[in-house]
C-alpha positions in Angstrom: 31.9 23.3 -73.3 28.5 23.9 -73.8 25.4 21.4 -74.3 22.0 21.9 -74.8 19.4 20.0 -73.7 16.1 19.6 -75.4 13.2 18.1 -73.1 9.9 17.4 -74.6 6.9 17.1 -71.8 5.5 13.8 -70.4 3.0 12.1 -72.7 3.7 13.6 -76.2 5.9 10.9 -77.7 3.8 9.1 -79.5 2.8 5.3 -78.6 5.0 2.6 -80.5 3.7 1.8 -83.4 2.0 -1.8 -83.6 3.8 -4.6 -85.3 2.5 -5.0 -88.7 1.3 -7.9 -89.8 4.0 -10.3 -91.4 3.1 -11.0 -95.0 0.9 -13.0 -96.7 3.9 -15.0 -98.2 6.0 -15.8 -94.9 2.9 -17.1 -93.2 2.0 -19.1 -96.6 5.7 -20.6 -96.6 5.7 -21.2 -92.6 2.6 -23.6 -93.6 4.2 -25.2 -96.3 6.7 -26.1 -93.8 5.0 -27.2 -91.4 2.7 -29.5 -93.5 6.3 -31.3 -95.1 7.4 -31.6 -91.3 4.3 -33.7 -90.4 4.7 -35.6 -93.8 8.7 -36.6 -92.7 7.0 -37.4 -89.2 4.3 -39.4 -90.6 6.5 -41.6 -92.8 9.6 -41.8 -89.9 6.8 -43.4 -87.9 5.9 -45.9 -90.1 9.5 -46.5 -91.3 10.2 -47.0 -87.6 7.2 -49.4 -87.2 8.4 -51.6 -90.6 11.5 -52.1 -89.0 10.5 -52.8 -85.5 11.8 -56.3 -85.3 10.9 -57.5 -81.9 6.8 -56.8 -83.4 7.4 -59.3 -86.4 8.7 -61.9 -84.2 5.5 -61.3 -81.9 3.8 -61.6 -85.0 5.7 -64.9 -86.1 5.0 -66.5 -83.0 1.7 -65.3 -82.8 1.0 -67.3 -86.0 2.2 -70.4 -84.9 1.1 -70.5 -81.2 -1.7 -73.6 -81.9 0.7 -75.4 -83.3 4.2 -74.3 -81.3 2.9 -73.3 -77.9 5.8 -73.4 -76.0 8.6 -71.9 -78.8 9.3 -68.6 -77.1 9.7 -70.3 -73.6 12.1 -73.2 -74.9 14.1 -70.8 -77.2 14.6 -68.6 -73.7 15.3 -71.6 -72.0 18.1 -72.6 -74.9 19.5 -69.3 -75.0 21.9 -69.3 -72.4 23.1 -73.2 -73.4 23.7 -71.8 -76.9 25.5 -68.8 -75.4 28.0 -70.4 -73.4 29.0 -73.0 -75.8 29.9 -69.7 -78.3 31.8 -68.4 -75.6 33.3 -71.4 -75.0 34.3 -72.6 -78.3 36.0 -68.5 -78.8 37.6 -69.1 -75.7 39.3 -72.2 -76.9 40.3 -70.3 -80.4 41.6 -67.5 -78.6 43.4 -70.0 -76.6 45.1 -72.1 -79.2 46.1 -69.0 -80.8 47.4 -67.1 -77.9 49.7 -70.6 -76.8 50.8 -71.2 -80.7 54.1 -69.1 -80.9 54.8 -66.5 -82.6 52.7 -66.7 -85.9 50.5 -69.9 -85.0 48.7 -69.5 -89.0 51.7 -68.8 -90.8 51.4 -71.7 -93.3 48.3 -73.3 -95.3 48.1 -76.2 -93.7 48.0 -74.5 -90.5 45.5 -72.3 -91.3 43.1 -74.8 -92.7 43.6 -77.1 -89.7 42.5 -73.9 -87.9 39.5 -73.0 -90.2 38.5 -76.7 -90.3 38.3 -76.5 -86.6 36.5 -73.2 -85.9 35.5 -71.5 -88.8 31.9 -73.6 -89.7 31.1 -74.3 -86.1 31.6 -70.7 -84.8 29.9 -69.4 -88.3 26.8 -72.0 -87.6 26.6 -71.4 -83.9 26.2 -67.6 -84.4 23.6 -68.3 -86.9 21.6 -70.3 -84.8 21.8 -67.9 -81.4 20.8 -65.0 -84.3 18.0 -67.0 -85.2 17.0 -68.2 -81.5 17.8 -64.9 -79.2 14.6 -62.7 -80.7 12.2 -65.3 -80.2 13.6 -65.8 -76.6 13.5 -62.0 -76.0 10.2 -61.2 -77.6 7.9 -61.4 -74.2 5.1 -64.2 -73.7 1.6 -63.5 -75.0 -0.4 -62.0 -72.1 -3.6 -64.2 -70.6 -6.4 -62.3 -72.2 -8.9 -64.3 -70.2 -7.2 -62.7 -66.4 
């Protein structure tokens, strides 16, 4: 076996050769890209801020605070009433249901007895804590005059 070696002195390789410059398209397109990323950014932002709900029931009670200073604080105040009488009243449907037998709606008049007696009230009652719990959690205005 034979091998030969070529070595070429220290210093005559040439240098590496600079990157060239990427073209004028690819830096055109990157641009182009970049300006519809801060379009998408600028329109999330205000699609975020349209639906921002707790900042239109700031606004809502804002409007009203001459004539309904204290809404917010008796709505937080109400809250937990409203709450418990929810839980409550599924409690109690849970209840008949779990101590009814075996199929406790099985006929019409069972099931209307059972929609008489919780259907509208637990349908109403959510409505109204829906209604009531974002102006209870939307904080007070601040003292501007401290």
């Amino acid at each position: 076996m034979n091998f030969q070696f070529h070595l070429s002195p220290y210093g005559s390789t040439p240098p590496p050769a600079e990157p060239s410059p990427p073209p004028s398209e690819a830096v055109d397109l990157l641009r182009q890209i970049l300006e519809i990323q801060r379009e998408q950014l600028t329109q999330m932002k205000a699609s975020a801020a349209a639906h921002d709900m707790a900042s239109r029931w700031r606004a809502f009670l804002a409007r009203w605070q001459e004539e309904f200073p204290q809404l917010g604080e008796h709505c937080r105040q109400s809250l937990p009433v409203l709450e418990h009488t929810y839980a409550k009243l599924i409690s109690d449907l849970a209840e008949q249901l779990c101590h009814g037998g075996d199929d406790p709606l099985d006929n019409d008049f069972s099931l209307q007895e059972f929609l008489d007696r919780y259907g509208m009230r637990l349908a109403q009652l959510g409505t109204i804590i829906n209604l009531v719990a974002p102006l209870a959690e939307v904080p007070p205005p601040q003292n501007e005059s401290a």
